[in-house]
N, C-alpha and C positions, 0 to 999 in steps of 0.2 A: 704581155705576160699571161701563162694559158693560169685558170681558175686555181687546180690542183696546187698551184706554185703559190700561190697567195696564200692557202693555207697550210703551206707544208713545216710551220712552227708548230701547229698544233701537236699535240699529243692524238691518242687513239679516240681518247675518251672526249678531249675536248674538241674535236674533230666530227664525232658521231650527234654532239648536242648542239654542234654550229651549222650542220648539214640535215639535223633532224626534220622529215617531210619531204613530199616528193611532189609530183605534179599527176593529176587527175586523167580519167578519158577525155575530157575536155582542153586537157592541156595547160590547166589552170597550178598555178601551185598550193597544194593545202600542207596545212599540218597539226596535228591531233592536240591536247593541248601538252606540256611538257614541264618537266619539272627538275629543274637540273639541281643537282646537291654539291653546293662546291666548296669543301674543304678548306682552312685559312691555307691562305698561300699556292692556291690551285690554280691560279690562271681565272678568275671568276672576270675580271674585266675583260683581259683579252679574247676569251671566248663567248660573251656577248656581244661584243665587237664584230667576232666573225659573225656572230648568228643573225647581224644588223644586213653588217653587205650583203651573206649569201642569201636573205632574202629580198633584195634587190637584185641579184646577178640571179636568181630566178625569176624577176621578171614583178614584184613587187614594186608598185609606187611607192618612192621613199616620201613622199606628203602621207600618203595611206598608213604608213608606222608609228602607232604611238607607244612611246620608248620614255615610262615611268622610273624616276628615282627619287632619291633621298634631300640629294644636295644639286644643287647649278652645275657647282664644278663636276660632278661625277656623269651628269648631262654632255655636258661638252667634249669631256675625255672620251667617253664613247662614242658621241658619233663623230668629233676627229679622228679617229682609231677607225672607224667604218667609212668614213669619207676616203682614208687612205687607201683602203686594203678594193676598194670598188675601184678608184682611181687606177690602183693598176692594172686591175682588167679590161675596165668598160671605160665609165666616164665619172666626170664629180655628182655627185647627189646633194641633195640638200633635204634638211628631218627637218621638216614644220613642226612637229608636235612631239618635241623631245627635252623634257624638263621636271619637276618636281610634282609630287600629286598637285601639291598648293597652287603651283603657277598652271597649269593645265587646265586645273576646277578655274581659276581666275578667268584663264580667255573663255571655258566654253561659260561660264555667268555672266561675263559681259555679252557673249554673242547672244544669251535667249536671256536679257535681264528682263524683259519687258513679261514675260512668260511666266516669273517669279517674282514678280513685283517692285524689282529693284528700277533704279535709272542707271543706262551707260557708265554712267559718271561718279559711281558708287565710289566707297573711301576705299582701302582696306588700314583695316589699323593695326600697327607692330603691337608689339607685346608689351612695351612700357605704355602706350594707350589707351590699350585696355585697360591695365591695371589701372590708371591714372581716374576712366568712369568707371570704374568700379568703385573707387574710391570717393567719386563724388555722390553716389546714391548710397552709398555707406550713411555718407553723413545728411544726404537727405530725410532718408530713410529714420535716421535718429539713433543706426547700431551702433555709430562710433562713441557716444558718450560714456563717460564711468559709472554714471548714474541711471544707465539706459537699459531696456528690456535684455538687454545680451551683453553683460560686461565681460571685458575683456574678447571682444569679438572679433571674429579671424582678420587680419591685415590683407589690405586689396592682394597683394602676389599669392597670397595662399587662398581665399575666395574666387581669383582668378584660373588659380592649379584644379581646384577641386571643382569648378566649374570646366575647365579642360578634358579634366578627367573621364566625369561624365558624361562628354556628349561622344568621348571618342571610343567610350565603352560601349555606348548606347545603352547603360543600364539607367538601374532607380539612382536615387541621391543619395537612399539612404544605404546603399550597398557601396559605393565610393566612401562614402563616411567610414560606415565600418570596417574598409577591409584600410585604404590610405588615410583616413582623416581621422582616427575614433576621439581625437579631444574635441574635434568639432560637434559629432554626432550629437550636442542636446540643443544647436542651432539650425537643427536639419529648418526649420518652420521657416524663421529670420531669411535662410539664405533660399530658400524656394522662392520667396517676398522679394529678394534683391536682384534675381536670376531674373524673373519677372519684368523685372523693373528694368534690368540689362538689356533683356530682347525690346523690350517696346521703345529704348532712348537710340538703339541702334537703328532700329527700323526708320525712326521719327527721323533722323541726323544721315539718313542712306549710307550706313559703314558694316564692314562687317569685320569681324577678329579674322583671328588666324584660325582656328576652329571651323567658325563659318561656313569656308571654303569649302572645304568637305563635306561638313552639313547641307549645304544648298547643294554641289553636286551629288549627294547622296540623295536629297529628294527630289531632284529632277530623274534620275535612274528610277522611282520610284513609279513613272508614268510612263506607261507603256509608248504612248505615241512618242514621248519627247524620246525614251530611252530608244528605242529603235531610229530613229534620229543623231542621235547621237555617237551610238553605236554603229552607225552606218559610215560613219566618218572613216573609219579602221579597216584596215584587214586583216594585220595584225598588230597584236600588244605584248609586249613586254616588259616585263617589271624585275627590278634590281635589287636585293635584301629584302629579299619578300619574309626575310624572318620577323622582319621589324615595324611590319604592317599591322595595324588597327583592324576591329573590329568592320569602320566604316567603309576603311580603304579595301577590303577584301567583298565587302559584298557590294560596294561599285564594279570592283573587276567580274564580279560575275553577274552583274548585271549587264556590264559590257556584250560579253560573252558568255550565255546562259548555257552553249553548249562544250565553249570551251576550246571551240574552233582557232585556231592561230596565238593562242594564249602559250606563253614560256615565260614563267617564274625562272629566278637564280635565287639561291641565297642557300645558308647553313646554318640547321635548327641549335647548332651547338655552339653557337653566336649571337643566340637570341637573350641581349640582356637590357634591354628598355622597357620592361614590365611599369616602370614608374612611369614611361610616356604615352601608356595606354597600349603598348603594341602586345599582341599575343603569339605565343610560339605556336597555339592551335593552328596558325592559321598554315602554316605550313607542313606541317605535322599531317592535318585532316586534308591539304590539297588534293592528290589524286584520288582520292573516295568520293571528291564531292559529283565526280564526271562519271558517265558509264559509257564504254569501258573504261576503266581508270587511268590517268594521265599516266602517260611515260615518264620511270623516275631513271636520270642518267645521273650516277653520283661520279664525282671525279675527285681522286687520291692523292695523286701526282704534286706532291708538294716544290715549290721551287726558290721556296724561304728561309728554308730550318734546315739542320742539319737532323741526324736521324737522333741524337740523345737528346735532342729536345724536343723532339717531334713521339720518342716512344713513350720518355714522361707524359705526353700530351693527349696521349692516344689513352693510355693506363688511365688516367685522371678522367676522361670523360664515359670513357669504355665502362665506370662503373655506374652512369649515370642511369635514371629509366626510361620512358617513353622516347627511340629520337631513331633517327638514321644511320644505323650503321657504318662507320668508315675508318679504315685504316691508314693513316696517312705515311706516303713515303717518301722518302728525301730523296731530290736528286743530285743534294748536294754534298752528299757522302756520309760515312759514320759521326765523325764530330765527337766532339768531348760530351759525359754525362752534365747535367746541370746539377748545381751545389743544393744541397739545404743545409744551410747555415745557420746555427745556433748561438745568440750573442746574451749577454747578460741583462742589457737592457735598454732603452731605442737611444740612447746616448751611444751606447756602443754599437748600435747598428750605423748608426750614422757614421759612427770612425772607419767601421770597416769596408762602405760606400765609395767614403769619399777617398779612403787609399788603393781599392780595389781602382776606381776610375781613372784615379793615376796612372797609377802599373799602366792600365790597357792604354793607356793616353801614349807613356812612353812608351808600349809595345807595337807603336802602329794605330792603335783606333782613333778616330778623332773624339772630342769632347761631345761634339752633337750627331757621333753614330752609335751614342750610349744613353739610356734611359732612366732614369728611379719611378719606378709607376707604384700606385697607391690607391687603398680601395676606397678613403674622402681625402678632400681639400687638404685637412687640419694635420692629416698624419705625416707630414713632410716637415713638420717646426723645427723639430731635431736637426731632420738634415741642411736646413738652409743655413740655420745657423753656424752648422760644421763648415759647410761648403764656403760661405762670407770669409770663416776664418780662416780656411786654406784659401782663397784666392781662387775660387773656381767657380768663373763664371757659368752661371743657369739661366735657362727660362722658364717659367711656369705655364702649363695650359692652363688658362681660365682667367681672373677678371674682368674689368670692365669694358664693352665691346663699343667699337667705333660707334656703333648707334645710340649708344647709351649715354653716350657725354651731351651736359645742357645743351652746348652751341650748335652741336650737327642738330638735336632734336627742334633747336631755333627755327633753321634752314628747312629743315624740312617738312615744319607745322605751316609756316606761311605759303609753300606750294601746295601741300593737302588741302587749307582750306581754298586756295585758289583754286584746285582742282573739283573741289565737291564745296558750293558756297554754305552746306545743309551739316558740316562737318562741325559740328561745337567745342567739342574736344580741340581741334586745329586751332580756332579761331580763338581762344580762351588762351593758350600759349602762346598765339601771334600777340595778338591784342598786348599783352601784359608784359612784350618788351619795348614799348614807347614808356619813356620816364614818366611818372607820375599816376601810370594806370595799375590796378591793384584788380585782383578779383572781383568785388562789387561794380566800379565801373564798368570793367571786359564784358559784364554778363549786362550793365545797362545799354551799353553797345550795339552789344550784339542783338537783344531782344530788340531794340528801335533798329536794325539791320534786317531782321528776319521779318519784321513787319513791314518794311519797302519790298517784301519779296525778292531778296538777296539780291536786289540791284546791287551792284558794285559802286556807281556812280553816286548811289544813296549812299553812303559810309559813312559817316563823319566820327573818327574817333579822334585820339587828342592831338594828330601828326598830318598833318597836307600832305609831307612829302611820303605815309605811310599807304594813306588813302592814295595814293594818283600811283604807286607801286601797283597796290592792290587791284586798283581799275585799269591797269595797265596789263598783270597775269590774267584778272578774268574775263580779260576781251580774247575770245574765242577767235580771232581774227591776228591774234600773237604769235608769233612762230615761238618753238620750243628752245631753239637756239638761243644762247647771249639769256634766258630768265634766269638759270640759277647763279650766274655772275651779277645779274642785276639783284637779285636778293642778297646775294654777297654783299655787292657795293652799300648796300643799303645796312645791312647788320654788323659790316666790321666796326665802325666807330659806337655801335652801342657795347663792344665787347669788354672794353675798359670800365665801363660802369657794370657791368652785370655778372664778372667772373673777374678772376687774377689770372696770370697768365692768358694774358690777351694775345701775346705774337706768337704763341704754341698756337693756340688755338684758330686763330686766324688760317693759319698750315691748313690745319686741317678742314676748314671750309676751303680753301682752295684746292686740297686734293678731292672737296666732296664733288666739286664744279668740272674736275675732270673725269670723274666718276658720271656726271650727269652726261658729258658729251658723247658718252659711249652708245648712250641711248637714242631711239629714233623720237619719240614722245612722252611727252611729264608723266601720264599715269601708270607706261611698262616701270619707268626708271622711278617710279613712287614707289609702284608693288611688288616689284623684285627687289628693291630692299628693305620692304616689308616682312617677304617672303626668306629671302635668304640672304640674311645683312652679312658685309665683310666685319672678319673678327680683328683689322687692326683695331690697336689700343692705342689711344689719344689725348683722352680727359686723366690729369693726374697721373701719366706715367711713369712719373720718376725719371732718372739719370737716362742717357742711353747708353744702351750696350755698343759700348767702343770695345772689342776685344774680335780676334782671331776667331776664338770658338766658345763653343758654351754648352753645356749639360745640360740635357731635359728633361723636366720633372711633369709630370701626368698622373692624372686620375687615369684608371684604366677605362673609363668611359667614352673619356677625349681618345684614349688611345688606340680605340680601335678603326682598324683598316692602316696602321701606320707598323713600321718596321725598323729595329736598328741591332746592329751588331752583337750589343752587351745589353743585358736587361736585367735591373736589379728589382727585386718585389718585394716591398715593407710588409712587412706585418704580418706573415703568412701564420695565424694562429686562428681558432677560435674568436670570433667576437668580431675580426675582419674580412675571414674566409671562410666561412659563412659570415656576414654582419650579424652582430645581434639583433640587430627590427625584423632577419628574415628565418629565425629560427622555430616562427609558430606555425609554419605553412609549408608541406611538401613541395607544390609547387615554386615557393620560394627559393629555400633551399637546393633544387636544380637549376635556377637560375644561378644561383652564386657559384655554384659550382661550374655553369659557362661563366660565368665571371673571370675564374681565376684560369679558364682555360683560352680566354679572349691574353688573359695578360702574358700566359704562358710562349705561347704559339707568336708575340713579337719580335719573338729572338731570333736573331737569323745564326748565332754560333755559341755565344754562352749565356746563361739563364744561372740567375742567383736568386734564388727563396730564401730570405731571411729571417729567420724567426724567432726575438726577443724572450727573455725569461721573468721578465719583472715588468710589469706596465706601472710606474706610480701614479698614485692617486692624484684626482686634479682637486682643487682648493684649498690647499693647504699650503705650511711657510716655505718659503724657497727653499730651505734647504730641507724640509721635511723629507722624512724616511718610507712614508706610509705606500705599502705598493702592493700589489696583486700577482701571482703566477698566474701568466697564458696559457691554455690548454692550448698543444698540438692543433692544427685546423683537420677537422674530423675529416676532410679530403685526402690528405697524408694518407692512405692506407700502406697494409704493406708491399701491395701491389703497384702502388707509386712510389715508394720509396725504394725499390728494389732498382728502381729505375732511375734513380738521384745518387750522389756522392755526397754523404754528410760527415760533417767537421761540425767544430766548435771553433771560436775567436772570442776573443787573441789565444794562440794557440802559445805560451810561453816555455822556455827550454826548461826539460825536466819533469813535463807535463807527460809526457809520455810514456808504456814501458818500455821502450827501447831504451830513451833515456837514463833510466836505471839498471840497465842491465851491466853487470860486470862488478857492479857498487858490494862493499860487504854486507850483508845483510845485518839489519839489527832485530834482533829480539824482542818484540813487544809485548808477544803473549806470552815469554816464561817472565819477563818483570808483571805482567796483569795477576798470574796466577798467582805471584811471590808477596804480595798483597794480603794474600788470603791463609799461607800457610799457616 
């Protein structure tokens, strides 16, 4: 199959940014650096895809391409997508360095640990283990008492946020305080003391967060030798939602590539809304300035998602926004009906109207799970679940408790961490303490008479023979990877019955974790990719299963982006949700929110309902209390988006209208008002 033919799906535009660059006097192929701006629903994957192979069927080593994303999954969809479209030309390729910043920064700190003072054999620790030392220098430290220098002192998840924050901003502590943390800010002291205390117990124990990563990759780009080392690895790089990139992550890539040579960003600034994850919309916004001549910006229009009345809403809505990219988006999948704005009495009755709307479309052909309720928090859906239970229509929710999160996987996977890293305390302190009769003080007498054999394995002695000869079994380096995490299995299902309820649920799920592990070649890829990027099933405490046909999906608009369905309903479109109120003191807030509601906009692919309540009642008061608030309009609405919406009111009842009166005798009101007065 000749080249042209492999990309004759492309559009014009997405065609000119998949082919952008040419080949040298040399014969070599270059290309300047690139900045593609891709519209929701533009083809933004399929046309990185092409831009993966055509710079292999130009003669690129696909080892030489490192191809940065978000997530695993969106790693893999691209270059299966680029393995395809090469294979019909040429031959198969294989991307050695195609994955997540985190797992990236992971392999190159293992290949030069020694260069940064780590060992090979470093931890990495998920995000419930962080928080968990944090929590223990908390109480070292002495902030957790009621009676102690700092009462009421932040909780490990929020010291661990705010710590996050800052290193991904690279600012002061005290500007994360003030701008995300201000009830914290009169602890700035306490928690610079505890941060302290974090870096030095991580160094001590060779682990690093999830932060980390970056951080050490970011200071190894820091040193010329190594960075030109590392940077030599590449020809070129590619990066995926560059909208959603950090401070850190944007000046490792130009560190990479200081002149910007083979460098192509994707992403779309009007989709930039993880400001709470440290990401900056700067960074995309100031891309092609930072190069001279300034990077080629190819934006692409061509929508193949939305129909055009939800797409001219969508356009109108951001179109009023300030600092951004230009782009008109166009359907090509026809006119399409206008989207509603709907005016209900109050979120009781928004919920009614939801949940009969989803009906209708149910019996009109849609299925239950090509239909969406999105929402700007968790909490704003109570309404409708509740309606939804009582009609009998089943839902799901994005969000809860994630596979990795439930005790028993965290069981399984502390006793191969600390097999893996014997300098791990954290691991060791939750292994330790599921042998019956071991308690915290023990774990740690243990361990300290472990760490003074110089982590012999064979030294061990805690209160279990059969625990110890496990342990000296995973940390004989001479173990194949095969057959351990079944053997830890074998080992932890009978303490399951004493340390949780639902023991034969749970057990499941250690044996899904054990097919999980066979996927892998060695314990520490399969420790730190799902450190890095855990699967979201839910297993601990999940309730009933959904036995049903189909089901309705309920999202936060956060979860929701990059995902798509037919009918999309949006709670709350008022003041106080669109915009939130926490984002109301900050211009640059405030244009986030406003990508906010145009991330939830743009999931529609044919009809879009804006809902928007008249009464919000107050919370704390008796159930049947009256007490309640009118919603303002969301200052979004202008009339320039609303010109572009079909608004109604509901329940629309007969007689409500003046058609309905017309024909009726008239009565006289104002000669009986006047007759009053004669």
């Amino acid at each position: 199959m000749e080249t042209a033919t492999a990309f004759a799906t492309l559009n014009d535009r997405q065609r000119e940014a998949a082919c952008f660059g040419g080949r040298g006097a040399d014969g070599a192929f270059r290309a300047a650096p690139l900045l593609v701006v891709a519209g929701a629903g533009t083809g933004k994957t399929s046309t990185l895809a092409h831009r993966v192979a055509h710079l292999v069927l130009e003669g690129v080593a696909p080892e030489r391409i490192l191809l940065l994303t978000f997530t695993r999954r969106a790693a893999e969809e691209m270059t299966r997508r680029a393995r395809r479209i090469v294979a019909q030309v040429r031959r198969e390729a294989r991307f050695a360095w195609a994955g997540t910043f985190h797992s990236v920064a992971n392999r190159l700190i293992r290949r030069h640990a020694a260069r940064v003072g780590l060992e090979p054999s470093f931890s990495v620790l998920d995000r419930g283990d962080a928080a968990d030392l944090m929590d223990v220098l908390r109480h070292e430290l002495a902030f957790a008492k009621p009676d102690g220098p700092a009462r009421r002192f932040p909780r490990k998840d929020t010291c661990l946020a705010i710590y996050s924050h800052r290193i991904n901003t690279q600012g002061a502590l005290a500007a994360t305080l003030a701008a995300e943390f201000p009830w914290c800010a009169e602890w700035e002291q306490e928690l610079t003391r505890l941060y302290r205390a974090y870096v030095e117990r991580k160094l001590a124990h060779q682990a690093l967060d999830y932060d980390d990563l970056l951080l050490y990759w970011h200071a190894m780009m820091q040193d010329e030798p190594l960075a030109r080392e590392i940077g030599g690895l590449f020809d070129q790089v590619l990066v995926d939602e560059y909208q959603d990139t950090n401070v850190l992550q944007a000046e490792i890539l130009r560190r990479l590539r200081p002149d910007g040579a083979g460098v192509t960003v994707v992403g779309d600034d009007a989709q930039a809304i993880y400001a709470f994850r440290a990401a900056t919309v700067e960074n995309i916004l100031g891309f092609p300035a930072q190069y001279a001549p300034p990077a080629q910006v190819i934006t692409l229009e061509e929508n193949y998602r939305s129909t055009q009345g939800v797409l001219d809403a969508a356009n109108a809505l951001i179109g009023e926004g300030a600092r951004q990219y230009r782009k008109d988006l166009r359907a090509a999948r026809g006119a399409g009906t206008r989207p509603r704005l709907v005016t209900v009495a109050d979120e009781l009755a928004q919920a009614d109207y939801i949940a009969a709307r989803v009906l209708e479309a149910r019996e009109g052909g849609v299925m239950l799970r090509r239909q969406a309720a999105l929402f700007r928090n968790a909490h704003h859906s109570g309404a409708l679940e509740l309606e939804l239970a009582r009609r009998n229509i089943p839902f799901v929710k994005y969000g809860g408790l994630k596979f990795l999160e439930a005790g028993h996987v965290k069981d399984l996977l502390s006793i191969l961490r600390w097999a893996d890293n014997p300098k791990n305390r954290v691991a060791a302190f939750r292994a330790l303490q599921l042998q019956q009769g071991v308690g915290p003080g023990i774990a740690a007498r243990i361990f300290t008479r472990f760490e003074a054999e110089g982590h012999a394995w064979l030294a061990l002695q805690s209160r279990s023979e059969p625990f110890d000869a496990l342990m000296a079994w995973l940390g004989d380096a001479r173990t194949p990877w095969p057959g351990q995490a079944q053997r830890v299995r074998e080992w932890l299902e009978p303490q399951l019955d004493r340390l949780y309820d639902a023991a034969p649920a749970r057990a499941g799920d250690l044996h899904q974790l054990e097919r999980i592990a066979a996927g892998f070649e060695a314990r520490e890829s399969f420790l730190t990719e799902l450190a890095l990027d855990p699967p979201a099933a839910t297993g601990d405490r999940a309730g009933a299963p959904l036995l049903d046909e189909d089901y309705l999906v309920l999202s936060t608009v956060h979860s929701a982006k990059g995902q798509e369905w037919e009918s999309v309903y949006l709670l709350n479109v008022a003041d106080g949700s669109f915009p939130s109120e926490f984002a109301t003191g900050r211009p640059d807030l405030i244009e986030e929110e406003r990508r906010l509601l145009y991330v939830a906009m743009t999931r529609a692919r044919s009809e879009l309902h804006l809902v928007a309540p008249l009464r919000y009642y107050v919370t704390q008061q008796a159930k049947r209390g009256d007490a309640h608030v009118y919603g303002a309009r969301s200052r979004f609405l202008t009339r320039k988006v609303i010109a572009c919406l079909e608004e109604m009111t509901w329940p629309q009842r007969e007689g409500d209208s003046p058609e309905a009166a017309r024909g009726a005798s008239p009565v006289d009101v104002a000669g009986r008002l006047r007759a009053l007065w004669v």
